[in-house]
C-alpha positions in Angstrom: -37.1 -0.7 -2.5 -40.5 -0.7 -0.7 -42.2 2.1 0.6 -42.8 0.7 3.7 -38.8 0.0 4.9 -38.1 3.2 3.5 -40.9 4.7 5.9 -40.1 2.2 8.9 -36.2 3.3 9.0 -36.6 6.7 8.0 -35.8 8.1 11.4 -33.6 11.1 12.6 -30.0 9.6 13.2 -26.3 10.4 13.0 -24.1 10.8 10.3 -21.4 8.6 12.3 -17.8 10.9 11.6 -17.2 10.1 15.3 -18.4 7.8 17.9 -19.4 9.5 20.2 -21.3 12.2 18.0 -20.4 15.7 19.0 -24.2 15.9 21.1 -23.0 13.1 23.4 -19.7 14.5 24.5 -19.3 14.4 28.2 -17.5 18.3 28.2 -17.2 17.4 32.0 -13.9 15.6 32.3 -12.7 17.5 29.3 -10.1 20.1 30.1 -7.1 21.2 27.3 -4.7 19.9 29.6 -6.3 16.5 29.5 -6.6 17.0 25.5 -2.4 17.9 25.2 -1.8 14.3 27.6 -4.2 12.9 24.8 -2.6 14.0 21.7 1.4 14.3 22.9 0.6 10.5 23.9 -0.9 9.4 20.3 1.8 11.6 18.9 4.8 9.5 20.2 3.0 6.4 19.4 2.5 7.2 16.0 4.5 10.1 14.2 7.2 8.0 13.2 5.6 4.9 12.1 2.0 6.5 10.3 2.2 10.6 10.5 -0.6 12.8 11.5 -3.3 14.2 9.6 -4.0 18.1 9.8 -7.1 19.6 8.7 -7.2 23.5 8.1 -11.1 25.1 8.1 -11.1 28.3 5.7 -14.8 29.6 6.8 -15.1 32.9 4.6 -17.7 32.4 1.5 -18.5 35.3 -0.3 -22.1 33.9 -0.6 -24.6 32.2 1.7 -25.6 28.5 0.2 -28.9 27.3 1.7 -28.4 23.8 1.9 -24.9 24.2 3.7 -24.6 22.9 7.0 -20.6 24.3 7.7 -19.2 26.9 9.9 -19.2 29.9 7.9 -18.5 33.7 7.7 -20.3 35.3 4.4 -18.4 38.3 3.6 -16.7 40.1 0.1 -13.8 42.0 2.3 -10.9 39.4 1.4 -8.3 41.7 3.6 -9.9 39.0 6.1 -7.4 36.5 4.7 -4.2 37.8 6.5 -5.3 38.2 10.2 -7.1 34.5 9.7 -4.0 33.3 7.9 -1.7 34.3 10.4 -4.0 32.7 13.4 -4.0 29.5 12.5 -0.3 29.2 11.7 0.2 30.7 15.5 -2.1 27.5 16.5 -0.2 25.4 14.6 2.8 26.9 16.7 1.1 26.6 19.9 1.0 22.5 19.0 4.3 22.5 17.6 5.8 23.9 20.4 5.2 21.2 22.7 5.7 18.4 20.4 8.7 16.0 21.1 10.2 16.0 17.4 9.3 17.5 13.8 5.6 16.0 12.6 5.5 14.1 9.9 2.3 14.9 8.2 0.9 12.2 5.8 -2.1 14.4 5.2 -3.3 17.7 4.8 -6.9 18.7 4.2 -8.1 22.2 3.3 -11.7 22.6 3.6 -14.6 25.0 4.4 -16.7 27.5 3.7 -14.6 28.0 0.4 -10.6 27.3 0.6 -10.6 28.9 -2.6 -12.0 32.4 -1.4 -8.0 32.7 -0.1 -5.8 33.5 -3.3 -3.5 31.4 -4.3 -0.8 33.5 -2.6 -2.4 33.4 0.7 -3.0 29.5 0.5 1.3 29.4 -0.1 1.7 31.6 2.7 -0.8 28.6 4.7 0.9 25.7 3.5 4.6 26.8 3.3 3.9 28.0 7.0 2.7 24.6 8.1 5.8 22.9 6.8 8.3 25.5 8.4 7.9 23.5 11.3 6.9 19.9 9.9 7.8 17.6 7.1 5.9 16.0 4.1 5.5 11.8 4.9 7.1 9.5 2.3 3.6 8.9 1.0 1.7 12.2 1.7 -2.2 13.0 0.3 -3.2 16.6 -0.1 -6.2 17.9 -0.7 -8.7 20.7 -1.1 -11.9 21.7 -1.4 -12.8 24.2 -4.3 -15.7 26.2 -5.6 -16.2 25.5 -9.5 -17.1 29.4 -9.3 -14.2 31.2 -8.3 -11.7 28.4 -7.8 -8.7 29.8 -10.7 -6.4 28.0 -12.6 -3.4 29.2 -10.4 -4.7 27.8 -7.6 -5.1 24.7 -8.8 -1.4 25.1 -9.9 -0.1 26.6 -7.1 -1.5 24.2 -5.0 -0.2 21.2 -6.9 3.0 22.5 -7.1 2.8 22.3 -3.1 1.8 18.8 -3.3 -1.6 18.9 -3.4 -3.0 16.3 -5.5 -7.0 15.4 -4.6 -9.4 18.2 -5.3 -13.2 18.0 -4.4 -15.6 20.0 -6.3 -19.2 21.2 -4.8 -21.7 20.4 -7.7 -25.1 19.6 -5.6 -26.9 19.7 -9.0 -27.0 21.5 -11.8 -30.7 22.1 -12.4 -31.6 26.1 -12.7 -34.7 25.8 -10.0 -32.7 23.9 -7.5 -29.5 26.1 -7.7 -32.0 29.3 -6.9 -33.7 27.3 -4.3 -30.2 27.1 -2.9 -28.7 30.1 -4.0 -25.7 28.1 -5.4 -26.1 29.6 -9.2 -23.4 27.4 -10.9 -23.1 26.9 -14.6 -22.2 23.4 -15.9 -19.1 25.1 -18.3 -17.6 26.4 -14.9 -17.8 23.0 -13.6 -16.3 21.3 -16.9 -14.0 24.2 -17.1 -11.8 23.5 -13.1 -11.8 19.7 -13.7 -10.5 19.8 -17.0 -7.9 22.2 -15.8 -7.1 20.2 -12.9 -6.6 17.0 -15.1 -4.3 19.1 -17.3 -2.0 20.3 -14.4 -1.8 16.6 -13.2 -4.2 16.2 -10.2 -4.3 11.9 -9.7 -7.9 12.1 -7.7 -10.8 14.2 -9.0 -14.0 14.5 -7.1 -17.9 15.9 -7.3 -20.1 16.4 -4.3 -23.6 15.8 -5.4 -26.6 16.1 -3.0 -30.0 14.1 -3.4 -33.1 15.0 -1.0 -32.8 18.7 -2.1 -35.7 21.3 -2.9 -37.6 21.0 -6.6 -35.4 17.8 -7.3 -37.0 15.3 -9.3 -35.8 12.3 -10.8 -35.3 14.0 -14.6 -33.1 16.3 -12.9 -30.9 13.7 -10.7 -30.2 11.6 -14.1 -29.4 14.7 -15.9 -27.0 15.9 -13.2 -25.5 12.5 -13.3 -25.2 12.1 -16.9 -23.6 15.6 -17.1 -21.3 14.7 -14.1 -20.0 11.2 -16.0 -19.2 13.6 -18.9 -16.8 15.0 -17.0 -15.4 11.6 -15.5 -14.3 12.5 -11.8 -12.2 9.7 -10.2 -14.7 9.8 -6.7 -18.0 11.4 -6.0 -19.6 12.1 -2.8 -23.6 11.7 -3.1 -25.1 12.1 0.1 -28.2 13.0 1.4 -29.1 16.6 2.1 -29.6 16.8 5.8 -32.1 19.4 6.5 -31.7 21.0 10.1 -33.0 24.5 10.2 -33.4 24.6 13.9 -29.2 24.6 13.9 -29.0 25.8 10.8 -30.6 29.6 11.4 -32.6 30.8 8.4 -30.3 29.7 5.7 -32.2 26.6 5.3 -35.5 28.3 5.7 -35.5 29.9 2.1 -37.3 27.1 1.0 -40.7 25.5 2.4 -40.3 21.6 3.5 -43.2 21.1 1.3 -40.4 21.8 -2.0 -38.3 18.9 -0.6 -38.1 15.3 -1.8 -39.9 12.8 0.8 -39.6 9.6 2.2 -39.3 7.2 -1.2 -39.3 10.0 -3.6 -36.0 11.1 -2.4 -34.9 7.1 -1.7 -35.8 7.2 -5.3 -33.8 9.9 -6.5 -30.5 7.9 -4.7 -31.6 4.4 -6.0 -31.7 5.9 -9.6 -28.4 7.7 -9.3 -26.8 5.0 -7.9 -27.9 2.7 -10.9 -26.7 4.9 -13.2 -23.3 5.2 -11.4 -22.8 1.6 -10.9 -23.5 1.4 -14.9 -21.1 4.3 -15.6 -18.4 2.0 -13.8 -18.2 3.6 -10.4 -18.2 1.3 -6.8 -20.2 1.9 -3.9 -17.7 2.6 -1.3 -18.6 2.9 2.1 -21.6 5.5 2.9 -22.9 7.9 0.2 -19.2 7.8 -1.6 -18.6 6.1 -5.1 -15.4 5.6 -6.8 -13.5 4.7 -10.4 -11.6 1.5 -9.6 -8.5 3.6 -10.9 -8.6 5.6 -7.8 -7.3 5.0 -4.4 -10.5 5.4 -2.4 -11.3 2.1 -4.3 -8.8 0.3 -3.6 -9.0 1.0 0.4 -12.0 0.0 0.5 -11.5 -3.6 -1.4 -8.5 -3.9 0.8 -10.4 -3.5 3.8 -8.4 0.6 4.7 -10.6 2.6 4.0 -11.2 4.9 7.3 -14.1 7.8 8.4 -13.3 10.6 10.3 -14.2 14.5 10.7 -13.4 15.1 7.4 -15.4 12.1 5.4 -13.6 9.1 3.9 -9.9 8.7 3.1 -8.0 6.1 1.8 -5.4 5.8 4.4 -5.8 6.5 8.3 -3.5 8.4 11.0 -4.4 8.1 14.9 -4.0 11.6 15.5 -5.2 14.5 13.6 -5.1 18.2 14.4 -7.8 20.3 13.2 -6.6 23.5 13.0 -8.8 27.0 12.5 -12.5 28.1 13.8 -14.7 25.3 15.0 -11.9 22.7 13.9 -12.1 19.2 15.5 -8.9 17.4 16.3 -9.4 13.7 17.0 -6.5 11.7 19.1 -7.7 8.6 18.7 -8.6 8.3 22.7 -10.1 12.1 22.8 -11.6 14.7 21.0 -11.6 18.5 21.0 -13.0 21.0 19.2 -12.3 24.8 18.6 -14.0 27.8 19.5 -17.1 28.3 16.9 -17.2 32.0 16.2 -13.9 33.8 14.7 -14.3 36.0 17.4 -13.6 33.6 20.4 -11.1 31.7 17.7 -9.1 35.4 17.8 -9.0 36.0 21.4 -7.8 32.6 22.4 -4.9 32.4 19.9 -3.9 36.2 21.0 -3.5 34.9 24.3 -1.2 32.1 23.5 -3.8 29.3 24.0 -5.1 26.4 22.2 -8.7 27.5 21.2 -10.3 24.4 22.4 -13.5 25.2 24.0 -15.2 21.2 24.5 -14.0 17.5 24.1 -14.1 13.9 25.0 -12.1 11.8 26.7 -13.2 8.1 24.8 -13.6 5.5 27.8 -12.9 1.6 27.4 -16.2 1.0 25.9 -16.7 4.1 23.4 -13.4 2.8 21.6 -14.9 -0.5 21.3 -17.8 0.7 20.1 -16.3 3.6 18.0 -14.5 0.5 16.2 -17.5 -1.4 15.8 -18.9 1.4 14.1 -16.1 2.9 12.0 -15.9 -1.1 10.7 -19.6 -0.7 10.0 -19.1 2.4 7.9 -16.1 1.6 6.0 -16.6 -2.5 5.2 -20.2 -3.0 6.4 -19.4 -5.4 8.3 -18.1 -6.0 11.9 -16.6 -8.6 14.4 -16.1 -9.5 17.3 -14.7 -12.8 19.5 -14.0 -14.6 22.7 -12.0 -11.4 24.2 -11.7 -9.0 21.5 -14.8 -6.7 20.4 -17.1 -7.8 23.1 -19.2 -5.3 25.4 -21.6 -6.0 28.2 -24.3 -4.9 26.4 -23.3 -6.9 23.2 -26.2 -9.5 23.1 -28.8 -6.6 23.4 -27.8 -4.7 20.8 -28.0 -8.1 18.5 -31.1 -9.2 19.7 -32.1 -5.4 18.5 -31.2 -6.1 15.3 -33.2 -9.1 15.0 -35.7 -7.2 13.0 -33.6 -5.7 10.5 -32.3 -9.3 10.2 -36.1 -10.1 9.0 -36.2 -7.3 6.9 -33.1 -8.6 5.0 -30.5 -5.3 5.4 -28.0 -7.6 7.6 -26.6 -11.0 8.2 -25.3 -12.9 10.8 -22.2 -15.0 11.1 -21.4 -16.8 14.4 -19.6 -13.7 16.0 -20.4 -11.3 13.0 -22.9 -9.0 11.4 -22.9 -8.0 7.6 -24.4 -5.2 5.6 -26.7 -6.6 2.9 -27.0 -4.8 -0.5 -30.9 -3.8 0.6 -29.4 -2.8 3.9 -26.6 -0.4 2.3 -29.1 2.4 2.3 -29.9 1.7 6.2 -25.9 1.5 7.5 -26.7 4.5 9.5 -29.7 3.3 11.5 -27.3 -0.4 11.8 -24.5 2.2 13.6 -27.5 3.2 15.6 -28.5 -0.6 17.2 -24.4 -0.4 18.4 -24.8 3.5 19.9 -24.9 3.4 23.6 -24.9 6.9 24.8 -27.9 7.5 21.9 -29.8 4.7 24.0 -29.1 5.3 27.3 -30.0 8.7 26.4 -32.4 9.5 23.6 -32.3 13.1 22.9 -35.5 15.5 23.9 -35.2 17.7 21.0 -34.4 17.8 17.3 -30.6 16.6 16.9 -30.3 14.7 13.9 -31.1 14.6 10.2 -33.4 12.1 9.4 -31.2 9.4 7.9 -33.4 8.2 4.3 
């Protein structure tokens, strides 16, 4: 790929898990009572025919990894796990108490900081608790983010034998200088040693997170980490770009100087190269920055056009409503979002006095959910649609004549009332998203927001 698109559209920009991004929320006409209408409305539309989705943030990590960009707590005291434990099954109350009928929950993420900092004990207590007062859907999808380092072979049985069967794996990369640089020490044999334990005890969907863009990688290093990784032969893999923010970030990411990280179309490189080997070791391109085995279900959702983006990444099947339970959790209703208080502290206090821990939201207008469509079409099929009546904004023919020059530069097509993602353009689907993004035009942030999106 030239130098000179990967220079021209290397801009800061959005990672697109909601429209609108979080910055853009108008907190204004948010209130919780607002956000229970929201959700109780989405919830009788939808519980019987699709489910919900819940998604649980564990934030405690025993160890602070520089390149991560979640709500965390670093801390070694593990008596931690009861009080948290027992605060986000009293949220989970708080909601089920004012729902109309049992929720049927078609799927259940547990992500973090580290899920598997909890014991497999606690993680029973968390699970078992949630379905005290809800019930598995006929076609359910669990699953679970675990640390190759301390993630145990009883919790990746005990957590199958509660239905879990997708497990993600953080990887990054397994070159010595890059896992100082990001104080994420992880041997390949611990690596090797949870996803052959996890095929053993019958998990269907495997997955590695690998990370491009990060300090000291070079392209010897990306094609060993790669080669290493297809040893192992995970179903999915997510290999995304490290998004370096240090001004939201605190000092974790300033461990490093910028100067150590990949630039511009040395780190294009390092994806272009990775993704060539992928597509050669038999894994799909699916959406954004995801690859897939076409034995796993992620692939085919994509190729039959279901493949949906939300908070918590890609999935391969799609609820309107989904809780987020936990600190700094976002719940998304379809029509509204809201998202919980960000420090354990505030978390605590709310859910001791009985209330939901919501502390800002959105209420989506008219045009954000035909945007938010255009976008979420973008990111999942690259492509998008629109016709006579359906799809259509005011501003429509504005935002196409602003893609005019990405139309000359070959990353999209366009149909009569259609745009498509070309192959070159795959790279740029984030700065595409960006032409349709009213609120980021009307009002262009002042300050650093974004990563930058090569």
């Amino acid at each position: 790929m030239e130098t000179s698109i990967v220079q021209k559209y290397n801009v800061p920009g959005p990672r697109y898990t909601s429209y609108p991004t979080v910055p853009y929320w108008d907190n204004g006409e948010f209130t919780s009572d607002k956000w229970q209408q929201s959700f109780l409305k989405t919830f009788k539309q939808s519980n019987a025919t699709e489910g919900i989705s819940i998604y649980i943030h564990l934030p405690f990590c025993e160890s602070m990894c520089t390149f991560c960009g979640c709500n965390k707590r670093i801390t070694r005291r593990h008596e931690v796990e009861t009080q948290y434990i027992t605060s986000v099954l009293n949220e989970w109350a708080l909601y089920c108490d004012v729902l109309p009928q049992t929720p049927l929950v078609k799927e259940l993420h547990l992500g973090g900081g580290t899920p598997t900092f909890f014991s497999p004990e606690s993680l029973e207590v968390l699970v078992n608790g949630i379905f005290d007062r809800a019930v598995k859907a006929p076609e359910y999808e669990f699953s679970f983010e675990g640390h190759p380092n301390n993630t145990t072979r009883e919790h990746l049985q005990k957590l199958y034998n509660l239905g879990f069967r997708r497990v993600s794996f953080g990887v990054q990369d397994y070159n010595e200088t890059v896992q100082k640089a990001i104080n994420r020490i992880q041997p390949f044999h611990n690596v090797a040693k949870v996803t052959l334990w996890a095929r053993e005890i019958g998990y269907t969907s495997i997955s590695h997170d690998l990370v491009f863009g990060l300090p000291y990688q070079t392209v010897d290093s990306m094609v060993d980490t790669i080669e290493k990784t297809k040893a192992l032969n995970p179903d999915r893999l997510a290999f995304y770009s490290y998004a370096h923010t240090p001004w939201i970030k605190g000092n974790g990411q300033r461990g490093y100087s910028e100067d150590n990280l990949p630039k511009d179309q040395e780190k294009r490189q390092l994806y272009e190269i990775g993704k060539q080997i992928l597509s050669q070791k038999g894994f799909f391109e699916i959406g954004m920055d995801h690859f897939a085995l076409e034995s796993d279900s992620l692939f085919d959702a994509f190729k039959n056009g279901k493949l949906h983006r939300n908070f918590m990444g890609y999935s391969s099947s799609k609820t309107q409503l989904m809780i987020g339970l936990g600190v700094s959790s976002i719940s998304d209703s379809w029509y509204s979002f809201a998202q919980n208080e960000k420090t354990l502290e505030d978390y605590y206090r709310r859910i001791e006095n009985n209330e939901l821990p919501i502390f800002r939201g959105h209420l989506l207008t008219d045009e954000d959910l035909i945007i938010r469509q255009h976008i979420l079409n973008l990111m999942c099929k690259f492509e998008t649609h629109w016709d006579e009546v359906n799809g259509r904004f005011p501003e429509l023919h504005s935002v196409l004549v602003s893609l005019g020059e990405m139309e000359y530069d070959e990353l999209l097509e366009f149909g009569t009332h259609s745009i498509k993602v070309t192959e070159k353009g795959k790279p740029f689907v984030r700065n595409i998203c960006m032409a349709f993004d009213l609120r980021l035009k009307r009002k262009a942030p002042q300050t650093e927001l974004f990563s930058m999106v090569v």
